[in-house]
N, C-alpha and C positions, 0 to 999 in steps of 0.2 A: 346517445343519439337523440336527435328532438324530436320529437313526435308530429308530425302534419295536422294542424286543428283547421279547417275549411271553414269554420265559422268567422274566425281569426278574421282571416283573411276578406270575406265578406265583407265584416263588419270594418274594416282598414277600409275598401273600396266606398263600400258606402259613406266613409268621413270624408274621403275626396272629394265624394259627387258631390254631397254633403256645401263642401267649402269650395267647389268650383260655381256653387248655384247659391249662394248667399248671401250675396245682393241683386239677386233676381227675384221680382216681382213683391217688392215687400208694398206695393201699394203707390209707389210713387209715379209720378208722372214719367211715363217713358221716353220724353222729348228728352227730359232733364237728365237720363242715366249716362248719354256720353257726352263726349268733348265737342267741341266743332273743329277738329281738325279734319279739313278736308285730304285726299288724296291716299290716308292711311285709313285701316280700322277702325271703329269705331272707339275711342280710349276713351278714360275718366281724367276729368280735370277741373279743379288744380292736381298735380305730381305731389302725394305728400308722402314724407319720411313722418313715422310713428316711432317715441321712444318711452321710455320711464325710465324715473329711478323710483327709491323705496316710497316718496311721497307725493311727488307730481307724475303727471303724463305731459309728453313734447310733441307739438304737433308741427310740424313746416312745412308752409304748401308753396309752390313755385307758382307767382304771380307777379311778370313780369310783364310792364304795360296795365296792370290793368289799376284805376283810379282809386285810389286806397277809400277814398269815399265813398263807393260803390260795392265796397266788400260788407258784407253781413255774418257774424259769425254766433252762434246759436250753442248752446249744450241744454238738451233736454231727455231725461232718464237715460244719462248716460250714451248716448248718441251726438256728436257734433257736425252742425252743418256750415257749409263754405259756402255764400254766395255770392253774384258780383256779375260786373260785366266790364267787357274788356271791349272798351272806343275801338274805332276802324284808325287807321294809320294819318291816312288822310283825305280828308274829302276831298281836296283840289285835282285829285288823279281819276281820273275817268274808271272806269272799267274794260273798256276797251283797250285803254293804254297799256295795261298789263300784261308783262310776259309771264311772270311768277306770280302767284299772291300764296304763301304759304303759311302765311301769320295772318291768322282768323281771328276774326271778333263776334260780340254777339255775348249774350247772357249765360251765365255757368251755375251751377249746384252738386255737391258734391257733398254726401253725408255716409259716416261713419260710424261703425261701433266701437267703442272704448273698451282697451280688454281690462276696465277693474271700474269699480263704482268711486263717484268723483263725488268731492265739493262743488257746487255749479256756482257757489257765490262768490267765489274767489278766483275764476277763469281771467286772463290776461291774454291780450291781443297787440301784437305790435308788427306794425310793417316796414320792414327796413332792407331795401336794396334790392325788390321785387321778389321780397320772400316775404310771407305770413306767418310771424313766429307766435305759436297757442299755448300757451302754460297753464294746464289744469288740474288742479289741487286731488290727492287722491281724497276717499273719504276716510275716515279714523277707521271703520269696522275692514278698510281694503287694504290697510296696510300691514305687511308683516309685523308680527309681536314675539319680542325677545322671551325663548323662555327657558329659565335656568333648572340645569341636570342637580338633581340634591345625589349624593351619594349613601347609601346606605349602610 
């Protein structure tokens, strides 16, 4: 039978709070921390899917509408930032005339931690079909190293 260790378990809770507050207050502008989606929650934006394999990291942010000219994307000690602004639809439409407006504009920032230490000289940026695809090189000391069993 297993034994009840309540430290355990503390220290489990405390990793939550931990990773529920981990982009809280690292010093940044708190205009910048969410989206401007009106009518919901306050979200982060762009929506990015984070991936790896053994040598790069994959970043994809959901940037639809917004001027690929306008995007800025940044890695610095392992941190990467998203920025940009996403034009209004269209100026000929009043404001008054609208029943809905639920695609908001306005200027975005979005920054991340990288889960491994990167090459920053070798990052790749490309925007294709209102997505922002990021390919960033791992660095040599982050990448698994093969090591062979001798038998004795």
């Amino acid at each position: 039978m297993a034994q009840w260790n309540p430290f355990e378990d503390m220290q489990a809770l405390r990793r939550e709070v931990d990773r529920a507050f981990a982009d809280f207050g690292r010093g940044e502008n708190p205009t910048y921390k969410v989206a401007f989606l009106p009518g919901i929650g306050p979200r982060q934006y762009p929506l990015i899917n984070l991936s790896e394999d053994r040598d790069k990291i994959y970043v994809e942010a959901l940037t639809p509408g917004v001027d690929p000219k306008s995007l800025n994307v940044t890695v610095l000690q392992n941190r990467l930032t998203v920025s940009g602004e996403k034009s209004p639809i269209s100026g000929e439409v009043k404001p008054e005339a609208f029943h809905r407006n639920e695609r908001a504009s306005g200027k975005f920032l979005r920054t991340l931690d990288l889960p491994a230490e990167v090459d920053d000289s070798g990052v790749q940026a490309e925007y294709k079909n209102g997505l922002l695809l990021v390919s960033i090189p791992k660095a040599e000391k982050a990448k698994p190293k093969q090591i062979t069993v001798t038998v004795a």
